[in-house]
N, CA, C and O atoms as a MOPAC input file, in Angstrom:
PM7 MOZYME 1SCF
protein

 N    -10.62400 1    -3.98900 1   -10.42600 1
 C     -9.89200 1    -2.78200 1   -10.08200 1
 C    -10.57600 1    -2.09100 1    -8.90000 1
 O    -11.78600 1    -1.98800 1    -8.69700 1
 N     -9.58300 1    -1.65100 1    -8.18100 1
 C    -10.49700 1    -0.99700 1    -6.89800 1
 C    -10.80100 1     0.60600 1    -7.42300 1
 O    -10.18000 1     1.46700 1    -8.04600 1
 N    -12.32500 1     0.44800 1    -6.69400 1
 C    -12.88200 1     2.08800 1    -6.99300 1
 C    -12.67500 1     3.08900 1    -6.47400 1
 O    -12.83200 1     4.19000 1    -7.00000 1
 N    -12.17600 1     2.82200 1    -5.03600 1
 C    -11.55600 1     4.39100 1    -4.62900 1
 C    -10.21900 1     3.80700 1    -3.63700 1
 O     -9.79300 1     2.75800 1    -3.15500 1
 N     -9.92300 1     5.18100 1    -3.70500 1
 C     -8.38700 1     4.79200 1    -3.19200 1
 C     -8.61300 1     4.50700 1    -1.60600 1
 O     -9.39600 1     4.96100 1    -0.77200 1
 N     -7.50900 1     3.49300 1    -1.57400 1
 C     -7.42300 1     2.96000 1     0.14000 1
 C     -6.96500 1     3.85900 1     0.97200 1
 O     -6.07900 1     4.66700 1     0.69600 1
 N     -7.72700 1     3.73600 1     2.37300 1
 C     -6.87100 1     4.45900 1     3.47600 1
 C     -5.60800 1     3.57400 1     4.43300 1
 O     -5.50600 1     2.41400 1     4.83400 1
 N     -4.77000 1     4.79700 1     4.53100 1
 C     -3.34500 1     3.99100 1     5.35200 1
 C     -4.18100 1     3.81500 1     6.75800 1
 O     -5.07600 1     4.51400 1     7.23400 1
 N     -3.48800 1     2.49400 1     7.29200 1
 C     -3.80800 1     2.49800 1     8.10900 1
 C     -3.55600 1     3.32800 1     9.59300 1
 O     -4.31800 1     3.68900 1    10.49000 1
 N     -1.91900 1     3.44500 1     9.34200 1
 C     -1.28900 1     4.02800 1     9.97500 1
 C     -1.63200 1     5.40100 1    10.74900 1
 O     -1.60800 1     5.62300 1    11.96000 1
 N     -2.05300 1     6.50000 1     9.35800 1
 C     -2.20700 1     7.57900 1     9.69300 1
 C     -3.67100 1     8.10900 1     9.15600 1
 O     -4.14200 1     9.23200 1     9.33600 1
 N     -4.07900 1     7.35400 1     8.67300 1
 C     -5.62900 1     7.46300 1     7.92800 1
 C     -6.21800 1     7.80800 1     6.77800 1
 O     -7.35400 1     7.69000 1     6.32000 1
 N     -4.42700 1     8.60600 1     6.12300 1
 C     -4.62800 1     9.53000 1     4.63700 1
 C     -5.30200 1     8.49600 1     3.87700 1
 O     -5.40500 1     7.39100 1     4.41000 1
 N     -5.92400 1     8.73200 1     2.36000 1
 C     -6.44600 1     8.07400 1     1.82300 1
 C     -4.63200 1     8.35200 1     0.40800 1
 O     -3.96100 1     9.36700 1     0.22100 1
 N     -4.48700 1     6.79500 1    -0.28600 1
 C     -3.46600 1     6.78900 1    -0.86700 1
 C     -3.92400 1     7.65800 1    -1.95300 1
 O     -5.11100 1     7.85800 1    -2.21200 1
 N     -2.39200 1     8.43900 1    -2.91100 1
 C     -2.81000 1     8.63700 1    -3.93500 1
 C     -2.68600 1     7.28200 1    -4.83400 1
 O     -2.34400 1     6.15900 1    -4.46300 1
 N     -3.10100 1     7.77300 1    -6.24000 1
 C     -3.29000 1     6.93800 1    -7.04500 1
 C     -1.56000 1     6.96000 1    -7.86700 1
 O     -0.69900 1     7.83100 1    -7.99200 1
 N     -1.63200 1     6.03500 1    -8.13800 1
 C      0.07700 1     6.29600 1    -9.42800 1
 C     -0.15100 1     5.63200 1   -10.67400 1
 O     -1.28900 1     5.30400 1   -11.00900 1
 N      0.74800 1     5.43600 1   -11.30500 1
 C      0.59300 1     4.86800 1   -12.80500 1
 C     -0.78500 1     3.60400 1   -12.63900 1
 O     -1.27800 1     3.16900 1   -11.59900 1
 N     -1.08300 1     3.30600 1   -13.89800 1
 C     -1.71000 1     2.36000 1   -13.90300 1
 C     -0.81700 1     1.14000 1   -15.07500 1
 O     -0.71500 1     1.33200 1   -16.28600 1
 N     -0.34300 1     0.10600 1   -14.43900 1
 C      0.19300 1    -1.09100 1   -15.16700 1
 C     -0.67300 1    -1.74400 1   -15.74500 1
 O     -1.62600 1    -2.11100 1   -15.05700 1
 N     -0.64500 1    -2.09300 1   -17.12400 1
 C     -1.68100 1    -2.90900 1   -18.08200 1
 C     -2.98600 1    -2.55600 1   -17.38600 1
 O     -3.30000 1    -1.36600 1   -17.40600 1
 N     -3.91100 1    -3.54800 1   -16.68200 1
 C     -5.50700 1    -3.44800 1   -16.18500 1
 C     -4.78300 1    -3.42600 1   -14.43200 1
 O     -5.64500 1    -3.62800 1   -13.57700 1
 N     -3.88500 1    -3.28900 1   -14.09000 1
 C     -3.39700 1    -2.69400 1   -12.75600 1
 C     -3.36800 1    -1.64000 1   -12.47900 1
 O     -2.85400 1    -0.98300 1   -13.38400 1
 N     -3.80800 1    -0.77600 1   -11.24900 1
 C     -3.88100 1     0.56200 1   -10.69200 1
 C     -2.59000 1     0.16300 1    -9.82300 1
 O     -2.37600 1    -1.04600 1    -9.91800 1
 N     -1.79100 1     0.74600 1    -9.11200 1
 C     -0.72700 1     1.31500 1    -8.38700 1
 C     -0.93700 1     2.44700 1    -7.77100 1
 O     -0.92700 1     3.52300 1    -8.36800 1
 N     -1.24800 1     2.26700 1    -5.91900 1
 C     -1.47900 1     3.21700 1    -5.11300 1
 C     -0.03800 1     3.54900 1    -4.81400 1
 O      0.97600 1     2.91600 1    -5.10400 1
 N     -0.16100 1     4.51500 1    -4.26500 1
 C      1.63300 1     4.82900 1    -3.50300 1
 C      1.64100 1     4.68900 1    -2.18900 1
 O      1.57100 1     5.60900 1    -1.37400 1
 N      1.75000 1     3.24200 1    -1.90100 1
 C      2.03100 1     3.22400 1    -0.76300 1
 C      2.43400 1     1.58700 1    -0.97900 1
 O      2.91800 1     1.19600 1    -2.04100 1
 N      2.11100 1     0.48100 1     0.42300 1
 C      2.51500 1    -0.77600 1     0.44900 1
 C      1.48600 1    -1.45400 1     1.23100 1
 O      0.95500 1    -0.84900 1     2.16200 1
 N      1.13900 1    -2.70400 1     0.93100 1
 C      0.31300 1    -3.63600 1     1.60500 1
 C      1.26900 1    -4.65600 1     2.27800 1
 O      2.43600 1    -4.66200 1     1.88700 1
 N      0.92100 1    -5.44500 1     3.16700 1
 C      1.14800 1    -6.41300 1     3.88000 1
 C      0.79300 1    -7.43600 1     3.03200 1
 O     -0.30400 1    -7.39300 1     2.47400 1
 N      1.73700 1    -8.57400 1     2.80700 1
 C      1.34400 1    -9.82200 1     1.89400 1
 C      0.45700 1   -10.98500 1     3.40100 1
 O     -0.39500 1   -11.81300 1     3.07900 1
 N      0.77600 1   -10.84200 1     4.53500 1
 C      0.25100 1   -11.60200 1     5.66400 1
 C     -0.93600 1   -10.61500 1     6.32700 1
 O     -2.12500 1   -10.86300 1     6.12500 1
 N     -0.61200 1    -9.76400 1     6.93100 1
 C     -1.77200 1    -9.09400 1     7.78300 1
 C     -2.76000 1    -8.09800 1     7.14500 1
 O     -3.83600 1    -7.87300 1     7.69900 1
 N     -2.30800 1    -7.31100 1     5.62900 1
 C     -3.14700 1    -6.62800 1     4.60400 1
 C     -3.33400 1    -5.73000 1     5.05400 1
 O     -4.02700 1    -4.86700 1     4.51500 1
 N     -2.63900 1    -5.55800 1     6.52000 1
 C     -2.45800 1    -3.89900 1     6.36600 1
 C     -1.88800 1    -2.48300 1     5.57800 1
 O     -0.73500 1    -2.40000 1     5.15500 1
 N     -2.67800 1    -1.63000 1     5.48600 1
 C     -1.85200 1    -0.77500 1     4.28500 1
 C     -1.07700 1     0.86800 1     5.10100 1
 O     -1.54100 1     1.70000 1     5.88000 1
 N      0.03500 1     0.73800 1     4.53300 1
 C      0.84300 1     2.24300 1     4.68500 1
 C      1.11500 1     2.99600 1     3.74200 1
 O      1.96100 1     2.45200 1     3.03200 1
 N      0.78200 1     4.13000 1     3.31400 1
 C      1.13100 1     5.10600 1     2.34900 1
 C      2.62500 1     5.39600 1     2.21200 1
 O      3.48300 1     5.08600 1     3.03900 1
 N      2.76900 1     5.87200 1     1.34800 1
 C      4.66200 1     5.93600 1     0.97800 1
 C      4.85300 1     7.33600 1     1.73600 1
 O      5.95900 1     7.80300 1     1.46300 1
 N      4.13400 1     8.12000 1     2.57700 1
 C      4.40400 1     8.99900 1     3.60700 1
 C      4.89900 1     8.36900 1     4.74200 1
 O      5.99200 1     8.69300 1     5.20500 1
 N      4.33100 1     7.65800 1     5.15000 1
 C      4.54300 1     6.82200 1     6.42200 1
 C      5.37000 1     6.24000 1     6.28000 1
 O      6.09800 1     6.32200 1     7.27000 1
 N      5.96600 1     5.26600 1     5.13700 1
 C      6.54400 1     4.30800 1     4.85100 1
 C      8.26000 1     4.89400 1     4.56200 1
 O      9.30100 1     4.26700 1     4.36500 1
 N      7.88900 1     6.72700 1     4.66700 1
 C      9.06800 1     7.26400 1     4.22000 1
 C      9.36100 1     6.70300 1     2.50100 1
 O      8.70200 1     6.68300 1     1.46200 1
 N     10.72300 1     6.29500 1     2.92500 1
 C     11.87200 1     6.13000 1     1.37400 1
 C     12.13500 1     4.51900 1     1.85700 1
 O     12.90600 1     3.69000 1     1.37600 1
 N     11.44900 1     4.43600 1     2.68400 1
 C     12.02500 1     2.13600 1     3.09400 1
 C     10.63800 1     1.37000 1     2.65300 1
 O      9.90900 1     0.58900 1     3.26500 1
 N     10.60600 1     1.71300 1     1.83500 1
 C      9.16100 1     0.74000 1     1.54900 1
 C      9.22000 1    -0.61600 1     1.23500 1
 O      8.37000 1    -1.21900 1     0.57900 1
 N     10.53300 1    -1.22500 1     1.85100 1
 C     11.20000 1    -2.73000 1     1.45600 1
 C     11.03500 1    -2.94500 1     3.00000 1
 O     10.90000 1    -4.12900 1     3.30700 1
 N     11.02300 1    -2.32500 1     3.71600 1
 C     11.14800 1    -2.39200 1     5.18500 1
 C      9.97400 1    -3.54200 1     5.59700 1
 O      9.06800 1    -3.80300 1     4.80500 1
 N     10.08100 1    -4.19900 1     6.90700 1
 C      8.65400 1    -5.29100 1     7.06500 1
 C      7.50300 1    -4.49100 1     7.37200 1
 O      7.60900 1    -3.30300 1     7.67600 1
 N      6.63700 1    -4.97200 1     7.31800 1
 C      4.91100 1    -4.45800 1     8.44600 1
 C      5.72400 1    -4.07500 1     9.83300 1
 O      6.51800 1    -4.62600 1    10.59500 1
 N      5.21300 1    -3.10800 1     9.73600 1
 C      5.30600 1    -2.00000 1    11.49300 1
 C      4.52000 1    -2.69300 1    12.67000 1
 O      4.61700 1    -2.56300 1    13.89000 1
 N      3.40200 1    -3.77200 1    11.58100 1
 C      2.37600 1    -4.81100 1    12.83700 1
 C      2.46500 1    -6.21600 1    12.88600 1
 O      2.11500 1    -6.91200 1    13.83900 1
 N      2.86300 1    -6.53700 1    12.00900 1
 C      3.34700 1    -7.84200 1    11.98700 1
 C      4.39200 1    -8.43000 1    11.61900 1
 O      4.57800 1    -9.64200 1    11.72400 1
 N      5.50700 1    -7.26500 1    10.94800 1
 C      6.53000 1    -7.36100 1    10.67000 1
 C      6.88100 1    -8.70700 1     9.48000 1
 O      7.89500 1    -9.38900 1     9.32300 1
 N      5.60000 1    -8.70300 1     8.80300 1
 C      5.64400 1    -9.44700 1     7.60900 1
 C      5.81000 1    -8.90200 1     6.39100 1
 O      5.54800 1    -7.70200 1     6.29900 1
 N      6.25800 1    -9.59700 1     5.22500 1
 C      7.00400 1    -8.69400 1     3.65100 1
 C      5.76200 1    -7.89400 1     3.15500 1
 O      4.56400 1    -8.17000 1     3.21600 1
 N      6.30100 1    -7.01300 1     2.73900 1
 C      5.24700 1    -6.03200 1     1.88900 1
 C      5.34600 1    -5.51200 1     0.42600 1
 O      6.38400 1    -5.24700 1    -0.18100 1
 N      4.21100 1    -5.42700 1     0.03000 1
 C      4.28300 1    -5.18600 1    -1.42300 1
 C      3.71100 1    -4.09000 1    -2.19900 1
 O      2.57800 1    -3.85400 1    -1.77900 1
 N      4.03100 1    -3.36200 1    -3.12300 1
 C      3.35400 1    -2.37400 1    -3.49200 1
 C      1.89400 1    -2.33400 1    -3.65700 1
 O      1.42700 1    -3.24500 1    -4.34000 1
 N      1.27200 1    -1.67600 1    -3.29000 1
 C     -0.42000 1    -1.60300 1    -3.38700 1
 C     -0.59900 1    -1.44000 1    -4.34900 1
 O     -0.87000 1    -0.26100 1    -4.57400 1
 N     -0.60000 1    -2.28300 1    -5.47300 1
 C     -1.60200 1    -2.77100 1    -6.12500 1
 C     -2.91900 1    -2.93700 1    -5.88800 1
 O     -3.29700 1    -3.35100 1    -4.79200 1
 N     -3.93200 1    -2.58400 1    -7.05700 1
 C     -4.93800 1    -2.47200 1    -6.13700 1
 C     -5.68300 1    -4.47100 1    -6.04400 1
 O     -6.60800 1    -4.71100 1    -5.26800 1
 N     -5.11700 1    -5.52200 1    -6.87200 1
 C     -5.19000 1    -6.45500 1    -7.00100 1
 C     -4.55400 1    -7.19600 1    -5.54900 1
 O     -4.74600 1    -8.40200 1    -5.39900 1
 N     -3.89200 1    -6.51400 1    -4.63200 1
 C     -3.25300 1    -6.89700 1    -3.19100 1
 C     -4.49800 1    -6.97400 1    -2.05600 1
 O     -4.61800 1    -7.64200 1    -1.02900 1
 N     -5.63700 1    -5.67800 1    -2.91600 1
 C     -5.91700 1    -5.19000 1    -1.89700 1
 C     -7.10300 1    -5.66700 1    -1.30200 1
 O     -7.47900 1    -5.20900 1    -0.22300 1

């Protein structure tokens, strides 16, 4: 499990934290499944299905197991 919350890359905030699934944490935001860049669900707005802004590869909820 990750110990502190990630920063977006985008804008630098550090994510909040959200539910935790079984031994899964859930940040609010999205990782990159190719480049592992991360965006907070500020940045990411309400399209968080949308591709990477940098590599325009699929993204997935930040989990902290992504990360």
């Amino acid at each position: 499990m990750a110990s502190k919350n990630p920063t977006c890359n985008s804008c630098g905030r550090k994510l909040d934290q959200g539910p935790a699934i079984g031994s899964r944490t859930l940040f609010m935001g999205v990782v990159c499944a190719f480049c592992k860049k991360i965006e907070c669900s500020q940045c990411k707005v309400s399209n968080n299905t949308a591709p990477c802004k940098w590599c325009r590869g699929e993204v997935r909820p930040a989990y902290d197991t992504y990360l």
